[in-house]
C-alpha positions, 0 to 999 in steps of 0.5 A: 375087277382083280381088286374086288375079288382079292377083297371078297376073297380075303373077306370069305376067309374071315368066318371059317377061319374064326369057326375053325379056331373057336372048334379046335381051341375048345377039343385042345381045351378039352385034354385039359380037362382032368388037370382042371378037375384034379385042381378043383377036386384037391384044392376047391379053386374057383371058376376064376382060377380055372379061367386063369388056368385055361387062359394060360395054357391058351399060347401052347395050343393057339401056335398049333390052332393057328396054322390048322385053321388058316389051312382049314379056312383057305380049303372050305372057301375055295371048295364053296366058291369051287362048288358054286361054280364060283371058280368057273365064273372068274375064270371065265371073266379072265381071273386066273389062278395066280391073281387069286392068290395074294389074298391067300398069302395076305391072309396066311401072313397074318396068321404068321404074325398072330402064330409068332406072337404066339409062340415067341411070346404068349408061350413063355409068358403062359407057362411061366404065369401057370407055374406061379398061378398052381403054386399060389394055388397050392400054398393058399390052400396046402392043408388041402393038398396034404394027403395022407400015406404020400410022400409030399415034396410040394415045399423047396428042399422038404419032404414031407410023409404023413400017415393020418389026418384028421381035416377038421382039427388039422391034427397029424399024426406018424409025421416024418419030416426030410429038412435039406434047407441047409445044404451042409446039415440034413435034418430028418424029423419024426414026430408020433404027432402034430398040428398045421397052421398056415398063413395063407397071406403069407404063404407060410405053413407052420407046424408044431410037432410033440415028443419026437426027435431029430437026426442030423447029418452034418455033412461038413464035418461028417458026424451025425448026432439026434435030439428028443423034443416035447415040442418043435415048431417047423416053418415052411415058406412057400415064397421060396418056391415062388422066388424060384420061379424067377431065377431063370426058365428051367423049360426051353418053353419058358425061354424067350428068343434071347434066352435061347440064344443064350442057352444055345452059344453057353451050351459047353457040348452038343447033347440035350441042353444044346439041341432042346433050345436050338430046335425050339428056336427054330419051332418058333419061327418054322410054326409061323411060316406053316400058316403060309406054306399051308395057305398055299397047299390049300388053295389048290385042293380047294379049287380041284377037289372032286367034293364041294362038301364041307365034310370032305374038306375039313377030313382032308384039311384035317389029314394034311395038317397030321402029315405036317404035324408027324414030320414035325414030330420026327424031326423033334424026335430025331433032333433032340439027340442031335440024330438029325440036324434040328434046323432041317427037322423043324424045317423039312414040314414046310419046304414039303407042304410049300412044294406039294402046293407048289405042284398043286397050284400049277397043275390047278392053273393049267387046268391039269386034274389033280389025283385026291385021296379017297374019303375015309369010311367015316366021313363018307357015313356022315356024308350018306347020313347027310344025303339021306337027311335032305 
């Protein structure tokens, strides 16, 4: 009988678990709204694009989704089985709390696992695929990107300041140009007037200026020297900025777990180049291990709350998840200066939640009530509004 209510436990997981993921992946999706927009806006992209933009961006959210739906399906079904009396039942029939908790761990590992692909993997891959996605993006379409009275450093080592554009004939006018492509001569062109061209299928953008002049600095020899022109042709190649992307992760969120190692043991002192990787090491493996520790407080609450309503358990769910989550937001906070050892700040959320569930289980299974916090105001309105509805 044990082996039937582990599986029909394991199998009422399912459902909210997917419910809690698909609602908390579209608010997470939702922040990144006006970045979309702004892309649409500036650079007309597709609704492939967007896809592709919110696909990649998906990792990020999904190591932080994970664990706060496990801990949220784990709450709701045992505050269901709890309020009908389904609890009762099996306890009645000799189940104890104990044998109802491998399916819980069952389930909360495998949480862990699909957490950890997330964050060891889907994270680096994402940000590093939307990096070169905005940039394909940006060089396919950068007469759009172009605006007018802005600095543009959207080119590797080139700034650009356009006073006019006119966006049907492509013509430029009060042009001023910063060349440092050469590390030993800068250049600075300035131009009355021009014209672009790009070549989208190479990713080049080619302008031709009119009656301007260059200053050059030679750095080397340190002299300096300036050239008038009637006409001047400048080359932008965009596959330098995309060749960039290669040569190595400038995020600590780009870096797999090797590459952190990497960065960790080559650090030359203990600052922000030590203690970014290192916390982020440790984040990718405390993440995962959130989604059994909540699992674990989880349960409890589930079986001894005073409410089987669906609101109270997401509300209580929801301000469980934000405690962790503030623990976890000190600890990087303090940890990043090296104030507070990165291993226990990225560490310390778990062994917290793993002991509050701990101490709930056992007062759970010996029958001992356990003290829950009221509800906030406006859960309690929802709850009325739902009462009086029925």
């Amino acid at each position: 009988m044990t082996s039937i209510v582990q599986r029909y436990i394991l199998k009422e997981l399912i459902a909210p678990f997917v419910i809690s993921l698909a609602f908390f992946s579209f608010v997470f999706l939702m922040t990144q709204i006006p970045v979309i927009t702004d892309y649409v806006v500036n650079y007309q992209i597709g609704i492939k694009t967007v896809l592709l933009l919110l696909a990649y961006t998906m990792p990020f959210f999904l190591q932080f989704v994970i664990p706060m739906s496990v801990m949220l399906s784990v709450l709701l079904t045992f505050l269901r089985m709890s309020g009908d009396m389904e609890i009762v039942a099996l306890k009645a029939g000799g189940v104890s709390i104990y044998r109802m908790l491998p399916p819980v761990l069952v389930f909360g590992l495998l949480g862990a696992i699909l957490t950890a692909y997330m964050a060891a993997y889907g994270l680096p891959t994402g940000r590093k695929a939307t990096k070169q996605l905005l940039y394909q993006v940006a060089a396919a379409h950068v007469d759009l990107g172009l605006k007018p009275r802005q600095f543009i450093d959207s080119f590797k080592d080139v700034v650009l300041y356009i006073h006019e554009i006119n966006p049907a004939t492509k013509e430029l006018k009060d042009v001023f140009i910063e060349d440092q492509r050469n590390p030993q001569l800068v250049s600075t062109v300035i131009a009355p007037r021009g014209k672009i061209s790009v070549d989208s299928a190479q990713l080049v953008v080619n302008l031709r200026l009119w009656q301007g002049g260059i200053h050059q600095v030679d750095l080397s020899e340190s002299r300096a020297n300036t050239l008038q022109f009637e006409t001047y042709d400048i080359r932008l190649d965009m596959k330098r900025n995309l060749a960039a992307l290669t040569q190595g992760p400038e995020h600590v969120e780009e870096m797999s777990i090797a590459q952190l190692r990497q960065a960790i043991h080559d650090a030359a002192k203990k600052d922000s180049t030590y203690y970014r990787p290192l916390m982020e090491l440790h984040k990718k493996f405390s993440l995962p291990a959130a989604c059994l520790a909540l699992s674990l407080l989880a349960m409890p609450l589930g079986i001894r709350a005073r409410s089987s309503r669906r609101a109270y358990g997401v509300g209580l769910g929801l301000g469980f998840f934000l405690f962790y989550y503030i623990l976890l937001s000190i600890g990087w906070v303090l940890g990043e200066p090296g104030t507070y050892p990165p291993q226990i700040g990225m560490w310390v959320p778990n062994a917290v939640s793993l002991a509050i569930g701990l101490v709930l289980l056992n007062r759970a299974a010996n029958e001992r009530p356990i003290v829950m916090p009221p509800l906030p105001r406006w859960i309690r309105r929802l709850q009325l509004k739902s009462e009086s509805r029925n």
